[in-house]
C-alpha positions, 0 to 999 in steps of 0.5 A: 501126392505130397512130394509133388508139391514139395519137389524143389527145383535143381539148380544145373551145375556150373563147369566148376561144379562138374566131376571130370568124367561129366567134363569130358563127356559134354566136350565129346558130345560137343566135339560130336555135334560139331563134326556131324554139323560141318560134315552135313554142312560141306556135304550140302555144299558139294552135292548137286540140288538133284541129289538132295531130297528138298531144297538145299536151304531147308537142310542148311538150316535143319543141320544147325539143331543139333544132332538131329539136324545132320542125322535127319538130313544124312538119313532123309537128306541125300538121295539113295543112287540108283543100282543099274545092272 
C-alpha cells in the first residue's frame, strides 16, 4: 500500500535518450502506421461505395487512428465478394 504512494512519475525519453534498437523500432512502427493508413486510404478511394460496408467518409476518417483505423476498415470495411458456382 506505501509504494502506491510514493510511485514517482517516469519522464518519457526524448530521442537522444533512446538506445538505437528502441530507435529504429519506433521509425518501423512509424513506417508501418504509414503504409497501412495510405493502403487504406488509396483502397477507399478505388473501391465503389457498394463495396464498402458504411459510408466512405466514416472510413476515411477512421483510417487516420492509427493502426486501428486500417486494420478496422480492412477487416470490417470491405465487403467480402460473393462466390457463385
Amino acid at each position: 500500500m506505501a509504494n502506491n504512494k510514493t510511485r514517482v512519475a517516469r519522464k518519457k525519453k526524448t530521442w537522444k535518450e533512446m538506445s538505437p534498437s528502441a530507435k529504429a523500432g519506433t521509425i518501423l512502427a512509424g513506417l508501418i502506421n504509414l503504409s497501412l493508413l495510405i493502403a487504406a486510404q488509396r483502397d477507399i478511394s478505388q473501391r465503389p461505395a457498394a463495396q464498402i460496408n458504411g459510408p466512405k467518409a466514416a472510413w476515411r476518417a477512421a483510417s487516420f487512428i492509427n493502426f486501428i483505423g486500417p486494420v478496422g476498415y480492412f477487416t470490417f470495411g470491405r465487403k467480402r465478394p460473393t462466390t457463385a458456382m
